[in-house]
N, C-alpha and C positions, 0 to 999 in steps of 0.2 A: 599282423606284425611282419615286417622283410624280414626272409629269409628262411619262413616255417616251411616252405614250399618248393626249394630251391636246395638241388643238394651243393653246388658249389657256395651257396651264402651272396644272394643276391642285393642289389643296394641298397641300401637307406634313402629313401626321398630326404630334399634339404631340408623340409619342416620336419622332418622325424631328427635331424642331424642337430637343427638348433633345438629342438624340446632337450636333448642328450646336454645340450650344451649351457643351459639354462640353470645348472645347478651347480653349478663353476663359481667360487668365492668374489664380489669386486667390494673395493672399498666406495661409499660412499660418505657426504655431509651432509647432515638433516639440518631442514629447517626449522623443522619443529620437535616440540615435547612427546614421547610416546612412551609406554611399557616396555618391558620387552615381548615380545613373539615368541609362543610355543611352539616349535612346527618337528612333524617328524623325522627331518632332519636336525632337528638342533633347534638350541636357542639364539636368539638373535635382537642385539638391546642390552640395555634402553637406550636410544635413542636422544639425542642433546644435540641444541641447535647450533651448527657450528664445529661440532666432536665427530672425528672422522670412526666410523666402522664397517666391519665387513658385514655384507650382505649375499643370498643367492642371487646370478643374473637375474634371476626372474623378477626377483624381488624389486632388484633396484630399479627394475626397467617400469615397474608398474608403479613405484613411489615418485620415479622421475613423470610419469603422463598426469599425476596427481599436483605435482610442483611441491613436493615435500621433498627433494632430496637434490643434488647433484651428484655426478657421480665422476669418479675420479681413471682415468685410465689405467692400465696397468704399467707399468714399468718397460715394459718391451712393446707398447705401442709409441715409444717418442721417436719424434726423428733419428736421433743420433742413434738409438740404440737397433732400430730399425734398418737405417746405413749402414751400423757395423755386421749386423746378422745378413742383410745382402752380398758386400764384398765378401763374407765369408763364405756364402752358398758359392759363388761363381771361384774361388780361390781351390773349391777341392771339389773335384770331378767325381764323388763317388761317396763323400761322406756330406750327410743334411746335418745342419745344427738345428741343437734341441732348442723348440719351440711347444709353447702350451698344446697340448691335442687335441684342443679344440678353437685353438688362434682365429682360424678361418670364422668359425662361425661365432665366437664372440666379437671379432671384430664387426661382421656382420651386422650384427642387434646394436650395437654401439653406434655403428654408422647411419643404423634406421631409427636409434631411439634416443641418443645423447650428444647429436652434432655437436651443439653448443658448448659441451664442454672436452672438447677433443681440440687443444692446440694445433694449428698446421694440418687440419682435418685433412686436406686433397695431396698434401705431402707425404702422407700415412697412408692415405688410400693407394696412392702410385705407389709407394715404395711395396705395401703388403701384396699388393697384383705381380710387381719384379719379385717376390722371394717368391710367388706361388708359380712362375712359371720357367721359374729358374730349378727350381726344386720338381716341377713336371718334367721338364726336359730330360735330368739326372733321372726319375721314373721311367724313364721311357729308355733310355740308355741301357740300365739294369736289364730290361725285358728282353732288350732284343741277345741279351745273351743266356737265355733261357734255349737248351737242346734238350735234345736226348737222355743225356746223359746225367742232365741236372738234377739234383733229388732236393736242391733246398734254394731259396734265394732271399742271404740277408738283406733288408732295406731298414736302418734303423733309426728313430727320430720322427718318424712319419707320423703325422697328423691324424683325427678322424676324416679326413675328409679325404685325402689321400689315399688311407687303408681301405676306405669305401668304396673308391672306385678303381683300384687294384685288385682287389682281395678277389671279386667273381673272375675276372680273366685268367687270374695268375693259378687260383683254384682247377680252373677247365685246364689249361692249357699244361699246367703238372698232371693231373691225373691223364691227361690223352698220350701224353710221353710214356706215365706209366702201363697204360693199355698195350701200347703197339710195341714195349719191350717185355712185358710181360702176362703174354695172352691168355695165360691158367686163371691166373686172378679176374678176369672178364667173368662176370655170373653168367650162371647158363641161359639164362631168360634169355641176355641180352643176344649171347653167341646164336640162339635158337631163331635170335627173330634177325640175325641178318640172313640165315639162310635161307638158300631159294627153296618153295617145296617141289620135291622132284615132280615133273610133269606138271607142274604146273603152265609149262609155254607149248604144250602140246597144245595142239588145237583137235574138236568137240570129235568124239568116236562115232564112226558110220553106223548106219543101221543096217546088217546084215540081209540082206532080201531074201526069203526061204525060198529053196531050190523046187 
C-alpha cells in the first residue's frame, strides 16, 4: 500500500486512485429484471427496466460492458454546469470551487466506460482539462508562498487527485522549514550521521622504523 514506507505520505498510483473512486454513488437505468444485491456496502435494487437507481461506480461500469444498464452522468458533468464552475475557478485567485473529490477520476472511468452516454462528451472532456489546470496553476501559486516562517497552508476544495500529488512536497518541504529553524527537534540519529568523524580525512599512520 503508498505510503507505508514513506514518512512524508507518498503517492497513490492512478489505478490505486480510481479503485478509491469506484465506490462513489452514480445513477444508472436498467434494462432488465433483477433482485436486489446484497453487498457489504449496502443494498442495491431491485432493479426495473427503464426505473432510474443509484449504483457503485464499479457497479455500474461492469453492468454497462454487460449491456444491462446505462448510465446516467452526474449533475456537474454538463456543459453548462461545467462552464459555470470554470469562469468561477479563473474569477478567484486563491479560492477552488467545491467539486466531488473524486471528479478527476470518475470522470475518467466514465470517459473509458460510458462514451455513449455522456452528452457533448469532447465538450466535457476540454472543459474538465481547463478547471484541472486552472485549479493547478492556483496550486502551485499557494506553494511558492510557503517560507520559513509558514507552519500551515490552507488549500480547500481540493480533489483526491490534487491532495495526492501536493500532499508528499508540501509534507517534505514544511518539515525541512521546520528543521533549519528548529535544530533541537532533529533526532539524534540524524544529527549523528551528518557529522564528520573526526580524523577521518587524515590520511593512513606511518610505520615507525625502530631506532
Amino acid at each position: 500500500m503508498a505510503g507505508n514506507s514513506d514518512p512524508h505520505g507518498s503517492a497513490f498510483s492512478a489505478a490505486e486512485m480510481e479503485f478509491l473512486a469506484e465506490d462513489e454513488l452514480v445513477e444508472i437505468v436498467p434494462n432488465m429484471r433483477m433482485d436486489p444485491i446484497n453487498l457489504i456496502c449496502g443494498d442495491f435494487g431491485p432493479f426495473r427496466p427503464q426505473i432510474a437507481t443509484q449504483v457503485p461506480l464499479w457497479l455500474a461500469v461492469a453492468l454497462k460492458k454487460r449491456g444491462k444498464c446505462t448510465i446516467r452522468p452526474p449533475e456537474w458533468m454538463s456543459v453548462d454546469k461545467l462552464t459555470q464552475l470554470l469562469e468561477a475557478e479563473r474569477d478567484t485567485e486563491r479560492v477552488f470551487q467545491p467539486l466531488p473529490f473524486h471528479y478527476v477520476e470518475i470522470s475518467r472511468l466514465l470517459f473509458d466506460h460510458a462514451r455513449d452516454d455522456i452528452p457533448d462528451i469532447y465538450m466535457v472532456k476540454s472543459l474538465i482539462e481547463d478547471i484541472k489546470d486552472v485549479r493547478f496553476h492556483k496550486i502551485g501559486t499557494g506553494l511558492e508562498t510557503i517560507s520559513g516562517r509558514t507552519n500551515a497552508v490552507k488549500l480547500s476544495n481540493l480533489s483526491a487527485m490534487e491532495v495526492n500529488i501536493v500532499r508528499p512536497f508540501l509534507a517534505g518541504a514544511l518539515q525541512t522549514f521546520y528543521k533549519l529553524h528548529n535544530p533541537e527537534m532533529v533526532p539524534e540519529s540524524e544529527r549523528r550521521g551528518s557529522r564528520r568523524p573526526q580524523g577521518a580525512d587524515r590520511g593512513a599512520r606511518r610505520t615507525l622504523k625502530p631506532r
